[in-house]
SEVEXTOR-824966 format. One record per residue (C-alpha): residue number from 0; residue in one letter; x, y, z. Coordinates in steps of 0.02 Angstrom, whole numbers, plus 32768, in hexadecimal, padded with zeros to 4 digits. Example, Ala and Ser with C-alpha at 12.3 -4.5 7.8 and 13.67 -1.06 7.14 Angstrom:
<pts>
<pt k="0" r="a" xx="8267" yy="7F1F" zz="8186"/>
<pt k="1" r="s" xx="82AC" yy="7FCB" zz="8165"/>
</pts>
This chain:
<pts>
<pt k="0" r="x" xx="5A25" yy="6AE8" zz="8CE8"/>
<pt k="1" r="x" xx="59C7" yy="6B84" zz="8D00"/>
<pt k="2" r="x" xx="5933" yy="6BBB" zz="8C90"/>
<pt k="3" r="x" xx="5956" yy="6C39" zz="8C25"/>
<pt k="4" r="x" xx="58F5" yy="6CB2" zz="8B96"/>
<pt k="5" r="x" xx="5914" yy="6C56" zz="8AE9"/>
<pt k="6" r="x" xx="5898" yy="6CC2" zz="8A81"/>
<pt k="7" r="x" xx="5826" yy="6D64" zz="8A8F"/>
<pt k="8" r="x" xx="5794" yy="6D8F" zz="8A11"/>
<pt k="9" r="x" xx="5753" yy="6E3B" zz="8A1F"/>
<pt k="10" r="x" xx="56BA" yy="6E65" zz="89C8"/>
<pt k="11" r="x" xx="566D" yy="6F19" zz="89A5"/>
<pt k="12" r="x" xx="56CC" yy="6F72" zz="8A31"/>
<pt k="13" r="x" xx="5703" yy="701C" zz="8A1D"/>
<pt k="14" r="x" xx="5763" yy="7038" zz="8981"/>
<pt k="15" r="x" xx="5781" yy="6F70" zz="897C"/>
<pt k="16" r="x" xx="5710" yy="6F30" zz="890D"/>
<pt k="17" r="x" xx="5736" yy="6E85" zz="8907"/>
<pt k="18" r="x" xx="57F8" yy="6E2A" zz="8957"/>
<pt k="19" r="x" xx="5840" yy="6D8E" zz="897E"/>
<pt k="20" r="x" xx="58E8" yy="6D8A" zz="89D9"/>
<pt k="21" r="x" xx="593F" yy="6D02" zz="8A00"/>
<pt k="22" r="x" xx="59AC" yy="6D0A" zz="8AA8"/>
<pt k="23" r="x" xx="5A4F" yy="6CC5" zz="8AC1"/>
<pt k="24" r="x" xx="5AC8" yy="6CB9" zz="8B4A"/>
<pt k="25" r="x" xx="5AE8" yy="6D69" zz="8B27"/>
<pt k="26" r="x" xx="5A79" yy="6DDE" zz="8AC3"/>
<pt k="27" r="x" xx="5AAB" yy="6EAC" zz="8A9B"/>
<pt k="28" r="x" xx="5A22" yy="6F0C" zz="8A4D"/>
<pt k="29" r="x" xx="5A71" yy="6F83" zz="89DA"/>
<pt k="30" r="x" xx="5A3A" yy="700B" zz="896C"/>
<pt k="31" r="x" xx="59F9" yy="70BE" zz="8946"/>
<pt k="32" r="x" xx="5999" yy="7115" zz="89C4"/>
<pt k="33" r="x" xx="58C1" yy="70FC" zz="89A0"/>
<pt k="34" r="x" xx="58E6" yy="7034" zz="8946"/>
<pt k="35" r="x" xx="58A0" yy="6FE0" zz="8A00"/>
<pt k="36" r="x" xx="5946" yy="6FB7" zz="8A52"/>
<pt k="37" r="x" xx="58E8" yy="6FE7" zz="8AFA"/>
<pt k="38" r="x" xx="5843" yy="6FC6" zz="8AC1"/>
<pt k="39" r="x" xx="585D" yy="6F18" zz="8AC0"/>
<pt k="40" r="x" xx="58A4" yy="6F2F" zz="8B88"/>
<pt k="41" r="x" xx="57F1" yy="6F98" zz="8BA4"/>
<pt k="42" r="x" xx="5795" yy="6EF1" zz="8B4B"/>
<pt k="43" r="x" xx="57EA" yy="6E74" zz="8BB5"/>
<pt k="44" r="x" xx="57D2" yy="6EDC" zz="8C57"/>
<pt k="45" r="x" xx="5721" yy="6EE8" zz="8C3F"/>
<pt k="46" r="x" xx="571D" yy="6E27" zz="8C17"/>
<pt k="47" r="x" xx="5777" yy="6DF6" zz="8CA9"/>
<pt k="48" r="x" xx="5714" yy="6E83" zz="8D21"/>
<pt k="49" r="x" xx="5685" yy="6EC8" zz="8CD2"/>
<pt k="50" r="x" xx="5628" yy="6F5B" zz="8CF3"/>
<pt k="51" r="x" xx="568B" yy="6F5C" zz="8D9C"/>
<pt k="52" r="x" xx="571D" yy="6FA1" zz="8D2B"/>
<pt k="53" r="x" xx="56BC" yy="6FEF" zz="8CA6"/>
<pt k="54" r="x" xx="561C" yy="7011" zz="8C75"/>
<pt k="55" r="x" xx="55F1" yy="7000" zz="8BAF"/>
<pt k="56" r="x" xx="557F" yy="7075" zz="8B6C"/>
<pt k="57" r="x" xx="554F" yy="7072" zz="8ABB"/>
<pt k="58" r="x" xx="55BA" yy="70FC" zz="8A71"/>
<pt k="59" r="x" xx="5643" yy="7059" zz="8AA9"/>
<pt k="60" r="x" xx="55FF" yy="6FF4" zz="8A06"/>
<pt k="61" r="x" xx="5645" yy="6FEA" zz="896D"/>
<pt k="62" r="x" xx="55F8" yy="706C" zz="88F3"/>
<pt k="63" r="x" xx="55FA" yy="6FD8" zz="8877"/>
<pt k="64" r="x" xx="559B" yy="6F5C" zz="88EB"/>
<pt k="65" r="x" xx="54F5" yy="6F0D" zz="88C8"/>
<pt k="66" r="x" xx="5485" yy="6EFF" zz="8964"/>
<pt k="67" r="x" xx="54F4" yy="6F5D" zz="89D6"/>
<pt k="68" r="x" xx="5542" yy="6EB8" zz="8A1F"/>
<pt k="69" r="x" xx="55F8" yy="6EAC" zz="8A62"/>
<pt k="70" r="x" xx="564F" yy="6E20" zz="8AA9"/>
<pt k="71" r="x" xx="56DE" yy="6DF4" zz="8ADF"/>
<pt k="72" r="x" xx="571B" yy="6D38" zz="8ACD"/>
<pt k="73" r="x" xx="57B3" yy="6CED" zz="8B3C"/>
<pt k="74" r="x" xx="57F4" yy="6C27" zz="8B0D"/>
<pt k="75" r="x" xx="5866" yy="6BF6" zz="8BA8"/>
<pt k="76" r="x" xx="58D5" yy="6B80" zz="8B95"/>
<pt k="77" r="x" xx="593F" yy="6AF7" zz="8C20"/>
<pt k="78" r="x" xx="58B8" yy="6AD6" zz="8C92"/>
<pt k="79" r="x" xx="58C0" yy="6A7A" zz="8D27"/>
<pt k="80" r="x" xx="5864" yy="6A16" zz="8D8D"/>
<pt k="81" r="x" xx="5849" yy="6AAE" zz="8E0E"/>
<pt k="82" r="x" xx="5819" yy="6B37" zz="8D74"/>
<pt k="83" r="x" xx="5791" yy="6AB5" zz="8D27"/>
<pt k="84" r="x" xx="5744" yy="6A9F" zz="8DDD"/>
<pt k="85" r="x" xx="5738" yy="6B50" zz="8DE8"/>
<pt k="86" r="x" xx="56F5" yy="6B63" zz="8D41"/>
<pt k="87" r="x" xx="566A" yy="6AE5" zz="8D66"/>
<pt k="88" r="x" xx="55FE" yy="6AB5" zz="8CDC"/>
<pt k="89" r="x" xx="565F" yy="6B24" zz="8C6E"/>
<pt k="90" r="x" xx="5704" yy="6AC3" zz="8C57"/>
<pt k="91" r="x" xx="56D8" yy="6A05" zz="8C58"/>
<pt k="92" r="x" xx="572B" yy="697B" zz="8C96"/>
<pt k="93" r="x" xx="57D5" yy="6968" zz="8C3A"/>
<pt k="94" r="x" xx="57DC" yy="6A14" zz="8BE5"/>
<pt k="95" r="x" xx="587E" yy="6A58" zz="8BBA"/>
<pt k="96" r="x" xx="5841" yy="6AF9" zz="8B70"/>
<pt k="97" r="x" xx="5784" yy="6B5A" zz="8B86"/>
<pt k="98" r="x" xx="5740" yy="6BEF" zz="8B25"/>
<pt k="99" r="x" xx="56C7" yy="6C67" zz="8B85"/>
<pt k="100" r="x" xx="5665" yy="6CFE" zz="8B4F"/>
<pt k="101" r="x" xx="563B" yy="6DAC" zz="8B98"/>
<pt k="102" r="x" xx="55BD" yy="6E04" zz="8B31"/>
<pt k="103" r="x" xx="556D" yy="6EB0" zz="8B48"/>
<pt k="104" r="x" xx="54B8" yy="6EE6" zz="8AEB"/>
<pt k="105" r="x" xx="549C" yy="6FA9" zz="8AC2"/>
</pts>
């Protein structure tokens, strides 16, 4: 088994104010231009590389935000052995799934 993205929260980024998807073996994002669809691909790339990727500024925040906060939550799903020793403290012993947070303060 191979871990894999079960769930993404977004939180106060861009024009997503708050989101929840929920990934399956095969996910489309579909819709009008300016609803997120790539949005959501900007959150996760900053999750997964930070400011090597992209740098958030505040104009990135949600306009209905309080405290100019935004993060980014990712629940994985089918770990193994190998991903909770590389998670560390993290993903304890016996985890199947782990949630971890990126967050970013204007």
């Amino acid at each position: 088994m191979t871990v894999k993205i079960k769930r993404v929260c977004i939180e106060n980024f861009c024009c997503l104010h708050k989101v929840d998807v929920s990934f399956e073996e095969i996910i489309s994002f579909i819709g009008p231009t300016g609803v997120g669809k790539s949005t959501v691909l900007r959150a996760l790339d900053w999750f997964f590389n930070g400011e090597k990727s992209l740098a958030l500024e505040t104009d990135d925040v949600h306009s209905a935000a309080e405290g100019g906060r935004i993060s980014v939550e990712v629940e994985f799903d089918g770990l193994t052995d190998h991903d909770r020793d590389a998670l560390g403290r993290y993903a304890p012993e016996g985890a199947e799934s782990v949630s971890i947070w990126r967050t970013w303060q204007g």
